[in-house]
C-alpha positions in Angstrom: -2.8 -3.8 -0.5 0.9 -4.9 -1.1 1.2 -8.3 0.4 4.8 -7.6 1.5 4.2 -4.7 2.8 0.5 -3.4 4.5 -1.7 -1.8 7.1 -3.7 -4.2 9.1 -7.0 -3.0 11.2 -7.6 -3.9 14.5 -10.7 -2.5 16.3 -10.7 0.4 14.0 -6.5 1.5 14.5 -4.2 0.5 11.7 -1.3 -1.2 12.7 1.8 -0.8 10.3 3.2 -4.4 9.6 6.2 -5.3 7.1 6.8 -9.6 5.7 10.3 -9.7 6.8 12.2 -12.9 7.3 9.4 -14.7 6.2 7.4 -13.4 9.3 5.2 -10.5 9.9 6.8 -7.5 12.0 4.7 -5.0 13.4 5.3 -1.2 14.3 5.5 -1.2 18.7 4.0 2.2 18.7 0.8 1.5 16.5 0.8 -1.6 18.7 1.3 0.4 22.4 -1.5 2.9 20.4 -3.9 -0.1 20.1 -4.0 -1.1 23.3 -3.2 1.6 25.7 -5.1 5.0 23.2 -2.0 6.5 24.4 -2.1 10.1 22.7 1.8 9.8 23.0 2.4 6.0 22.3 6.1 6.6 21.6 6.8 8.3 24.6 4.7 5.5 26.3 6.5 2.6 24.5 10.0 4.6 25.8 8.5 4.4 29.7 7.3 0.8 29.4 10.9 -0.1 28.2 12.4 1.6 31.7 9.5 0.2 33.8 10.7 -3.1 32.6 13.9 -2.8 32.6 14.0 -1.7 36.2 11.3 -4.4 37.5 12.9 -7.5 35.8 15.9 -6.7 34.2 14.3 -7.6 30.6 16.0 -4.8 27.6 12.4 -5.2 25.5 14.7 -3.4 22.5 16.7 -6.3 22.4 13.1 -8.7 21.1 12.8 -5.3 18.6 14.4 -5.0 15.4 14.9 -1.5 12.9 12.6 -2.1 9.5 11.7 1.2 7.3 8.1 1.3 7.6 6.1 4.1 6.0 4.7 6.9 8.3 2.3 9.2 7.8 4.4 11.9 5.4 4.8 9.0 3.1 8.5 8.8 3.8 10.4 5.4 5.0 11.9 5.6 8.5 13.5 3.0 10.8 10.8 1.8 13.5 10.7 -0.4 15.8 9.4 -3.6 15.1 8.4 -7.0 16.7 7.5 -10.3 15.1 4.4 -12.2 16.4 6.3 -13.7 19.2 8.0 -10.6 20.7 4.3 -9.3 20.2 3.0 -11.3 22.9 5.1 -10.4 25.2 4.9 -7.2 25.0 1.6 -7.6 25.1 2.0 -8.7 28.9 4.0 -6.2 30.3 0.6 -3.7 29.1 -2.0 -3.5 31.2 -5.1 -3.2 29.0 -8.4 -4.6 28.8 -7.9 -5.1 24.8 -5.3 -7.5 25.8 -6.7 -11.4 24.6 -8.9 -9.5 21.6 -5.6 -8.4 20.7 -3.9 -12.0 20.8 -6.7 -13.5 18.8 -6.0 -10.8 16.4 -2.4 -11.2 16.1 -2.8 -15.1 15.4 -5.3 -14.7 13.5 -3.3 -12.3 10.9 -0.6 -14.9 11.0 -2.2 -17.6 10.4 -3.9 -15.9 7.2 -0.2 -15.3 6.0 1.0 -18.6 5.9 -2.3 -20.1 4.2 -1.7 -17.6 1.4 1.8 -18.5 0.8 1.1 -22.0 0.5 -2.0 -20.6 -1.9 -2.0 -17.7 -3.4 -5.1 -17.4 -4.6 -6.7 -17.0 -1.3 -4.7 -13.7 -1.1 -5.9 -11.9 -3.8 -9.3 -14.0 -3.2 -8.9 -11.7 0.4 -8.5 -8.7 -1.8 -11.0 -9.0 -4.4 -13.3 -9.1 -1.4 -12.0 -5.6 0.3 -12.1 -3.7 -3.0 -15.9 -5.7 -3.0 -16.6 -4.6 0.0 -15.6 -0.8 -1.0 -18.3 -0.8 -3.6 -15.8 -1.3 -6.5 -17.5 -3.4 -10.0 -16.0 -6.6 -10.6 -14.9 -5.4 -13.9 -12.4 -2.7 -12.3 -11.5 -5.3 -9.5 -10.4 -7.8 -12.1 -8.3 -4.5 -13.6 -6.9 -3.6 -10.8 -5.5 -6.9 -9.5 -4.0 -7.0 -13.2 -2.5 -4.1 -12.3 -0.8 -5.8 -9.3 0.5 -8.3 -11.0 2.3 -5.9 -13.7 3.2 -3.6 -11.1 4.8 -6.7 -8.9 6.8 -8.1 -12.2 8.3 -4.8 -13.0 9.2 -3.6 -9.4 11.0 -7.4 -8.6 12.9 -6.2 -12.1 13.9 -3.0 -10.7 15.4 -4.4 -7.7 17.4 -7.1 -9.5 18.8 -4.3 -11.3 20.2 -2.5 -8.6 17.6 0.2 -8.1 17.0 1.0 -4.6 13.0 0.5 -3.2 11.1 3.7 -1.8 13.2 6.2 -3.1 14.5 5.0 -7.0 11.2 3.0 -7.1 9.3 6.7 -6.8 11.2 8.0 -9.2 10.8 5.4 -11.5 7.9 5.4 -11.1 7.1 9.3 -11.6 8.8 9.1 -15.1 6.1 6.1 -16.6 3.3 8.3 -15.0 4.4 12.0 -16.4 5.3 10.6 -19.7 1.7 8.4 -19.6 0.0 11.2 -18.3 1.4 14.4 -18.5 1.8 14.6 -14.7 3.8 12.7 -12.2 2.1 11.1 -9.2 2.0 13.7 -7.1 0.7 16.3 -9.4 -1.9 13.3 -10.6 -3.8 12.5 -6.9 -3.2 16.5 -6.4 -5.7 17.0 -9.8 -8.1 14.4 -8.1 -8.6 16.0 -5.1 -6.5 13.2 -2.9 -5.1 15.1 0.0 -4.3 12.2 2.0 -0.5 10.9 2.0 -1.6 7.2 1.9 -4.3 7.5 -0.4 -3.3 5.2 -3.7 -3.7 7.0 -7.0 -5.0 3.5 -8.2 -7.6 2.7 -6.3 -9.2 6.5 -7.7 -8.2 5.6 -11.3 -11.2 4.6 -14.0 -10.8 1.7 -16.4 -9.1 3.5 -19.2 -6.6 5.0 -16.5 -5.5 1.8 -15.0 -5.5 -0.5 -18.6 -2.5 2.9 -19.5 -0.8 2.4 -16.7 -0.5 -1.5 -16.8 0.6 -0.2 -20.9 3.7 1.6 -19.3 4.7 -0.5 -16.7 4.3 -3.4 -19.0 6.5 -2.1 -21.9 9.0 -0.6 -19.6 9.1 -4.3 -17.8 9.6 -5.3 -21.9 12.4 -2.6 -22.6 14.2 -3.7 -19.1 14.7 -7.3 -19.7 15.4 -7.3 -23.7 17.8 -4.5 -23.3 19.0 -6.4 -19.7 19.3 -2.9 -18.6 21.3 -2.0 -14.9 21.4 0.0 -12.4 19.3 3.6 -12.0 20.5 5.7 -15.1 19.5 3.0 -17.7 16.3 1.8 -15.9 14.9 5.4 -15.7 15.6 5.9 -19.3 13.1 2.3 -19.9 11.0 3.7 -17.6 10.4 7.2 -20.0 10.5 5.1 -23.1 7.7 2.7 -21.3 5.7 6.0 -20.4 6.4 7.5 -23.6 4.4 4.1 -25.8 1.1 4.4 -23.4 1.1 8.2 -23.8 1.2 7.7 -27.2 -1.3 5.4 -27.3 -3.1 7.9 -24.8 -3.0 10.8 -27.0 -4.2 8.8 -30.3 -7.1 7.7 -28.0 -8.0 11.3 -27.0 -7.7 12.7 -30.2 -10.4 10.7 -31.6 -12.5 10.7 -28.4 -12.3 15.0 -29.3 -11.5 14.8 -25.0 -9.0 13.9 -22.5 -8.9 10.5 -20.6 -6.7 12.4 -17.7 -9.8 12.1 -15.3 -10.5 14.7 -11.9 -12.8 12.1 -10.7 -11.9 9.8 -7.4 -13.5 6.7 -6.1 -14.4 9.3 -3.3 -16.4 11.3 -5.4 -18.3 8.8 -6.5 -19.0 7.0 -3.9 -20.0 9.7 -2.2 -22.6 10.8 -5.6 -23.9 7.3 -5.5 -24.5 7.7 -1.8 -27.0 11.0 -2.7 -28.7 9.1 -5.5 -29.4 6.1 -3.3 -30.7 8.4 -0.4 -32.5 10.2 -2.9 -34.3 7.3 -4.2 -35.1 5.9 -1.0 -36.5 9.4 -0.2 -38.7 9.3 -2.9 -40.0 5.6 -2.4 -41.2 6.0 1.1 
């Protein structure tokens, strides 16, 4: 759901794509994937680079350019990317009969980009309506999208500060969720049953769960810019402290609730319970 950097869908196969350079990049190989259901799309984007090569001289590399882009381990590698433009023609050199969907697609995501940087609101409008669309209540939408917005204000902190994105950012990260939580992120979507790398631990959070961790990022965005902390050491050590106030705060809650808030429940689980109920109910009616 990050707006810099996202999954788009078409015909039912993601297509990794990065806002760089004020333009949208996509990964070649989820691209070759779309179009060709290559089972080896890199070995097929390598082959369509010699064909090329060989029948008209063009390097196709050279209309590519080297972003990180996350895969499926959850690690950042260097990928080969191609703006909208370079899309296209690529796009010609592969015979497929997905071809002009495929442009209508790509200008069509474009186009959506530019209209929400002239308007933000149509952005998270655009995501209010996914999460809608997942079955989630409007109360834990407008939560959520909080949540964003906290997030988005402490990570453009972070990186003003010298940490380093994707790899300091996780660790920062882990420190405001163990000292929140008692468990870092890892050990968190582990104890709700989230086995897939790109599954985010937010969307399987309850209300109580995400209002904490907006608690610690906020307060650790507080600590950073009073104390105009720098670089990794000193922001980890606000990032702790940030943790530490919401799992206070977490603790004082559970002690009078006489349980914990740490919830094993996903959004999977219960949309999967609610599923039952309804078929059981329709069961019944007929």
């Amino acid at each position: 759901m990050d707006s810099a950097n996202a999954l788009a869908v078409f015909e039912g196969k993601k297509i990794r794509k990065l806002w760089h350079s004020e333009e949208w990049w996509f990964s070649v190989v989820d691209i070759v994937e779309a179009l060709t259901e290559s089972v080896d799309a890199k070995d097929y984007w390598y082959r369509l680079k010699v064909r090329e090569k060989e029948s008209s001289g063009i390097e196709l590399s050279t209309i590519c350019r080297q972003l990180k882009l996350q895969s499926s381990d959850s690690k950042f590698y260097e990928t080969d990317c191609i703006n909208t433009e370079g899309a296209f023609r690529i796009i010609q050199s592969i015979p497929s009969p997905k071809a002009e969907p495929f442009k209508l697609w790509l200008a069509r995501v474009g186009y959506e980009r530019v209209q929400e940087i002239e308007n933000p609101e149509l952005a998270q409008a655009r995501m209010k309506e996914i999460y809608r669309q997942k079955g989630y209540s409007d109360e834990w939408i407008e939560k959520r999208v909080r949540g964003i917005a906290v997030r988005n204000e402490l990570t453009g902190e972070w990186k003003k500060r010298g940490a380093e994105e994707h790899t300091e950012f996780a660790i920062l990260t882990n420190e405001i969720t163990k000292a929140t939580f008692g468990k870092n992120v890892k050990e968190y979507k582990e104890f709700k049953g989230l086995e897939k790398p790109n599954q985010n631990l937010r969307d399987h959070m309850d209300d109580l769960e995400l209002i904490l961790t907006m608690l610690g990022e906020a307060t650790t965005t507080r600590f950073t810019k009073d104390r105009d902390s720098q670089e990794f050491p000193v922001l980890k050590k606000d990032a702790k402290e940030g943790g530490e106030v919401a799992g206070s705060t977490r603790k004082d809650i559970e002690q009078k609730l006489g349980k914990s808030i740490v919830s094993s429940d996903n959004y999977l689980k219960e949309n999967e319970k609610n599923k039952r109920l309804s078929n059981k109910i329709k069961k019944e009616l007929k």
